[in-house]
Residue frames as qw, qx, qy, qz and C-alpha x, y, z in Angstrom:
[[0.703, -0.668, 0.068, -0.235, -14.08, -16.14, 67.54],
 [0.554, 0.387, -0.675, 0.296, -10.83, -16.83, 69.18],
 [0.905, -0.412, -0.094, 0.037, -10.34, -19.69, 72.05],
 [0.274, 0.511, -0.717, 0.387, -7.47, -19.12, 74.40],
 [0.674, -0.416, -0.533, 0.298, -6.59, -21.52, 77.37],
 [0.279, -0.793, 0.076, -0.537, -6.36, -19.21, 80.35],
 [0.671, -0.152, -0.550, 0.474, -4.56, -19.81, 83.60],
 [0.375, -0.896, -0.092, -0.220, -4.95, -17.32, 87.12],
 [0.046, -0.667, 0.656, -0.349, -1.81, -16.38, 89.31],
 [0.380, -0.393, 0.747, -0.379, -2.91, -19.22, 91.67],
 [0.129, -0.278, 0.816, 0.490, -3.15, -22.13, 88.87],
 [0.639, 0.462, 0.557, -0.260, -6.67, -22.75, 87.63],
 [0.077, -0.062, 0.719, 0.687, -6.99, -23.21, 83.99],
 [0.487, 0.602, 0.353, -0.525, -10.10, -21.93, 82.12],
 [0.395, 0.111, 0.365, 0.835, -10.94, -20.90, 78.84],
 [0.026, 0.647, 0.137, -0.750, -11.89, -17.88, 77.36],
 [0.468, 0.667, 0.576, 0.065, -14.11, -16.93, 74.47],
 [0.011, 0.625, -0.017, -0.780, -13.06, -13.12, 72.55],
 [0.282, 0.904, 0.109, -0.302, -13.24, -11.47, 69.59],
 [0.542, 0.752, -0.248, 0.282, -9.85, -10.76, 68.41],
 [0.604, -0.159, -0.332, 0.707, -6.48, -10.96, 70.44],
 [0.237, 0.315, -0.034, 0.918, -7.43, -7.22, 70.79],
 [0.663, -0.435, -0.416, -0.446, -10.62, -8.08, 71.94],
 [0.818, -0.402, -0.228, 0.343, -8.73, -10.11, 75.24],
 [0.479, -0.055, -0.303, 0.822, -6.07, -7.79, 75.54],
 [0.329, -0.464, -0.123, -0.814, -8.87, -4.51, 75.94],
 [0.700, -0.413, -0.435, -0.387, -10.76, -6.76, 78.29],
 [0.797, -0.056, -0.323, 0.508, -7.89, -7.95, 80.25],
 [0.120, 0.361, -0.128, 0.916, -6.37, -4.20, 80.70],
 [0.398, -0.479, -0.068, -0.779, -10.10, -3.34, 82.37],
 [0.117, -0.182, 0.830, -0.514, -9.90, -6.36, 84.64],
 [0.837, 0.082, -0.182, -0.509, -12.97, -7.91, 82.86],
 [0.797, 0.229, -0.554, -0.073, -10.99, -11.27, 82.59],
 [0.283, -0.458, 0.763, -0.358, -10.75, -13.23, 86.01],
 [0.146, 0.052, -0.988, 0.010, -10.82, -16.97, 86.92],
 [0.682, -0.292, -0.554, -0.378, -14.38, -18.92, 87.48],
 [0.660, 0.031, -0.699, 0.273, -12.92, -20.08, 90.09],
 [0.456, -0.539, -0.308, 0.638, -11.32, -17.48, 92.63],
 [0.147, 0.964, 0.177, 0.136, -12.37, -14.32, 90.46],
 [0.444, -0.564, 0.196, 0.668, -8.41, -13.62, 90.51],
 [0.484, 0.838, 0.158, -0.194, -8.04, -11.19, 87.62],
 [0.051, -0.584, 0.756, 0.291, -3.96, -11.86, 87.26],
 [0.836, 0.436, 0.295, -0.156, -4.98, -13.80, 84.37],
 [0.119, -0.608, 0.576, 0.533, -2.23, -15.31, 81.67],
 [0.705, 0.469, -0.397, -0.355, -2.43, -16.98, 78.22],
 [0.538, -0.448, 0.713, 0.045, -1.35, -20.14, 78.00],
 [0.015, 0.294, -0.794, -0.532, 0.35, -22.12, 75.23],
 [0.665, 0.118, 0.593, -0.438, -1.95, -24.00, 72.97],
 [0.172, -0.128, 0.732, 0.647, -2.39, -25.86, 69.88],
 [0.500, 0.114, -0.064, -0.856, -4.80, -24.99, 66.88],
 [0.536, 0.044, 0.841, -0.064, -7.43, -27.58, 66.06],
 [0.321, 0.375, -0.576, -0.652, -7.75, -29.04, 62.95],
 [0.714, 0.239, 0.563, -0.340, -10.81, -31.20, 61.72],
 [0.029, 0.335, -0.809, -0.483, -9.39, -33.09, 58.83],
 [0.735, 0.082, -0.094, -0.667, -12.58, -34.88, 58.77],
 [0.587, 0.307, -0.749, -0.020, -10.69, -38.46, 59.12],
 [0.786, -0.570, -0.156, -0.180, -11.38, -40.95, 62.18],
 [0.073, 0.681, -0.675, 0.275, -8.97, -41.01, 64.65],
 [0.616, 0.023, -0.739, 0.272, -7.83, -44.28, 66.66],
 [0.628, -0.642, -0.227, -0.376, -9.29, -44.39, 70.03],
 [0.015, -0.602, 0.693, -0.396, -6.64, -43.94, 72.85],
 [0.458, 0.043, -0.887, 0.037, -5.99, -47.18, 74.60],
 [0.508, -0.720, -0.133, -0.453, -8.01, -47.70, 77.97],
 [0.002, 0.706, -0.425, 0.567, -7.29, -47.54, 81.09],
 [0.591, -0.238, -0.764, 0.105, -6.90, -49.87, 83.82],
 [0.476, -0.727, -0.474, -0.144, -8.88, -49.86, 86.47],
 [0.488, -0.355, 0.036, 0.797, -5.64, -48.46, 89.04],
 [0.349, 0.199, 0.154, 0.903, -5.43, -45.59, 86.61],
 [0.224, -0.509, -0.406, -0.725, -8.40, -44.65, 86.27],
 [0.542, -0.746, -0.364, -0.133, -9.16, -44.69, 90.31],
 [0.616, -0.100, -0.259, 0.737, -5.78, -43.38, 91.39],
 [0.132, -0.925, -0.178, 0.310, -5.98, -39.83, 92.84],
 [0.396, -0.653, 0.215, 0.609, -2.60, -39.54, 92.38],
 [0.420, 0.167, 0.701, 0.552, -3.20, -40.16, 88.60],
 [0.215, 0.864, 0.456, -0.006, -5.93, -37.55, 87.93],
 [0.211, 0.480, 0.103, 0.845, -5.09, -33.91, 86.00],
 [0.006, 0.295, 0.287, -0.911, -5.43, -30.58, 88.27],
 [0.220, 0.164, -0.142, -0.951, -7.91, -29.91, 85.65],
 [0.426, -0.191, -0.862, -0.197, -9.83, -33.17, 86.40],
 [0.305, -0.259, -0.689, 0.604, -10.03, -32.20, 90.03],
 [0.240, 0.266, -0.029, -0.933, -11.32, -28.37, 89.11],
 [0.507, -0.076, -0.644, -0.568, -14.15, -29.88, 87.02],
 [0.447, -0.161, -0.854, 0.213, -14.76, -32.17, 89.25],
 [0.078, -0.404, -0.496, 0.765, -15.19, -29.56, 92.28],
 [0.213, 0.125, -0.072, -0.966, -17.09, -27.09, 90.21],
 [0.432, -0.135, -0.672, -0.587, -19.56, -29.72, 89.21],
 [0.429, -0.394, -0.713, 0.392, -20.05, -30.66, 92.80],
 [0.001, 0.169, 0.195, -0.966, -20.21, -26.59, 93.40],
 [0.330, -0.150, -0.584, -0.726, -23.08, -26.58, 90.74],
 [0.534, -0.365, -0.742, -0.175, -25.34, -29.35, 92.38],
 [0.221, -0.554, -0.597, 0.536, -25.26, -28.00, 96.07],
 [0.020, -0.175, -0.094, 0.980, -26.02, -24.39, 94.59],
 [0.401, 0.010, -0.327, -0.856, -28.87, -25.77, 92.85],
 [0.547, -0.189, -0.786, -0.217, -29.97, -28.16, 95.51],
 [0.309, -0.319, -0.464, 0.767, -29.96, -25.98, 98.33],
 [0.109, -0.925, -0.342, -0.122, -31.95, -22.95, 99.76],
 [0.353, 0.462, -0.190, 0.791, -30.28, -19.75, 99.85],
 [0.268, -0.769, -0.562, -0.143, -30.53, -18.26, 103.10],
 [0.262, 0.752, -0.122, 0.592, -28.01, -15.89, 102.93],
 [0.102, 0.461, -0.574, 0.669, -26.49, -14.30, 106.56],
 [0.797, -0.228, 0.243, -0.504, -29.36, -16.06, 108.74],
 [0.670, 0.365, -0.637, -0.105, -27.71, -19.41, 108.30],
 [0.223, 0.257, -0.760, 0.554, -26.24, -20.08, 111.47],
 [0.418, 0.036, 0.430, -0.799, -29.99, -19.44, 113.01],
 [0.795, 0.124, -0.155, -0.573, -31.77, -21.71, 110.48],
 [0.731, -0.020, -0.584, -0.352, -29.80, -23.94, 110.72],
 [0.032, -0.186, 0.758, -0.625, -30.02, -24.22, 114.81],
 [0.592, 0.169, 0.000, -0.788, -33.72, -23.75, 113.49],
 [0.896, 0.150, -0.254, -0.332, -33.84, -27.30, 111.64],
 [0.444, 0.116, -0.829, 0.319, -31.46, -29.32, 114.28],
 [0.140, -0.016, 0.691, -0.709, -33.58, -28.52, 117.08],
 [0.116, 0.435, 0.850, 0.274, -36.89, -29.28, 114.98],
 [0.056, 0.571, 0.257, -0.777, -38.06, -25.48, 114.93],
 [0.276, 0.596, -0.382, -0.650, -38.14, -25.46, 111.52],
 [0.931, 0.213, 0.281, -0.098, -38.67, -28.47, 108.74],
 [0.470, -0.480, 0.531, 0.516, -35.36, -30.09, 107.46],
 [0.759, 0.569, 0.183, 0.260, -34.08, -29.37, 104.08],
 [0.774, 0.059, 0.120, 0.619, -31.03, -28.47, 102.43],
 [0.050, 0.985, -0.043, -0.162, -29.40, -24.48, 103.11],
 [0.612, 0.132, -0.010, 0.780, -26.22, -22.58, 102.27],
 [0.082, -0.961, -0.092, -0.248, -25.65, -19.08, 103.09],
 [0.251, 0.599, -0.472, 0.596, -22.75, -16.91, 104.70],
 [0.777, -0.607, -0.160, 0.050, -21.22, -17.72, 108.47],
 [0.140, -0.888, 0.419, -0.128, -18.63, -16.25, 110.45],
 [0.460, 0.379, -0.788, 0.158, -15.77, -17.81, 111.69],
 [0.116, 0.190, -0.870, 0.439, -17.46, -18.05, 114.65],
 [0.748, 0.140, 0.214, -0.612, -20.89, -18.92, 114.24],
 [0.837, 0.219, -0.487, -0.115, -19.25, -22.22, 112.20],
 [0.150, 0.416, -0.781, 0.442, -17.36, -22.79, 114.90],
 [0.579, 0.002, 0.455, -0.677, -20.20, -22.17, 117.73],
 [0.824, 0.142, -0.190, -0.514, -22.30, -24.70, 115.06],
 [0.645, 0.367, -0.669, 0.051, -19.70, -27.34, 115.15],
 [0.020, -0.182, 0.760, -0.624, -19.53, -27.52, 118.99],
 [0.604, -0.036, 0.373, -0.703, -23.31, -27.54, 119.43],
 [0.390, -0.020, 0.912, 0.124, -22.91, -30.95, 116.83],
 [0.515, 0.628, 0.304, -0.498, -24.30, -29.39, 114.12],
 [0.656, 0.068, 0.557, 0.506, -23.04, -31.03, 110.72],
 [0.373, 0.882, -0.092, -0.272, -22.32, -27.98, 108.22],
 [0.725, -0.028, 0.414, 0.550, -19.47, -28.15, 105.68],
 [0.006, -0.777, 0.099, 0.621, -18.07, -24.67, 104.98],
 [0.602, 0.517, 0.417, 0.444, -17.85, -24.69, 100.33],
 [0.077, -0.621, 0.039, 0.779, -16.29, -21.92, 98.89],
 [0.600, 0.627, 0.482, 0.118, -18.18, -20.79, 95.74],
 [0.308, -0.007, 0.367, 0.878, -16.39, -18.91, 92.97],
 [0.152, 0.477, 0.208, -0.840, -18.02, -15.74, 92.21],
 [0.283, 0.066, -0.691, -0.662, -18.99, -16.49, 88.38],
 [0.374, -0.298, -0.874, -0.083, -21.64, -19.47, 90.19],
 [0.045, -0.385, -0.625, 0.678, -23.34, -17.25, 92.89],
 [0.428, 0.499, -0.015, -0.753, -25.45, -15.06, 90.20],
 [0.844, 0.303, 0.438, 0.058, -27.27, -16.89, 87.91],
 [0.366, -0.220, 0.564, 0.707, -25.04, -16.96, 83.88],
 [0.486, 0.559, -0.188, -0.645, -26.65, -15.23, 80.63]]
């Protein structure tokens, strides 16, 4: 099994499971290989180094002080991604799909037509709008295609 790091045109980093470098470059060609993210399919390699389990403990990196470790400006791009996708995770699997009827349900459970719990589903530009004006708290999430069907 070969592990490459992956990167999309518009910078997410992934990785990527194959076969064989021939394996990824077949897959790649058919447009099989896009980002988690934004399902872009301009998809490059990206440098990496092999790992080796010498079987010896290593020295524990020093910690961090508190500053570091709460600085925004200090986090990795690939702290932030993680971050967001794990947040993507929890509202897809703490929510009710309710797919293109959103904008009606949820006028349905601010006006008390309906009993309140947690939706998601699809909304124009102007049916989020129209919601926002009528003071309806929504908060528009783009999910990355890979997370909208359930994974094998």
């Amino acid at each position: 099994m070969k592990v490459l790091n992956l990167q999309c045109s518009q910078g997410h980093s992934f990785e990527g499971w194959f076969a064989s470098q021939d394996d990824y470059d077949a897959q790649r060609s058919r447009g099989l290989v896009t980002c988690p993210v934004c399902n872009n399919s301009e998809v490059t390699k990206m440098l990496s180094a092999p790992r080796l389990n010498l079987g010896a403990g290593q020295a524990e990196p020093p910690a961090k002080t508190q500053t570091e470790s709460t600085a925004v400006a200090n986090v990795a791009p690939a702290q932030l991604q993680a971050a967001w996708m794990q947040m993507v995770r929890h509202v897809m699997a703490n929510t009710e799909d309710v797919g293109q009827k959103f904008a009606e349900e949820a006028r349905k459970i601010h006006y008390g037509e309906r009993e309140e719990r947690n939706i998601r589903g699809q909304a124009t530009r102007e049916e989020t709008e129209a919601l926002l004006d009528e003071g309806i708290d929504i908060l528009p999430l783009p999910v990355p295609a890979g997370l909208k069907e359930p994974l094998q």
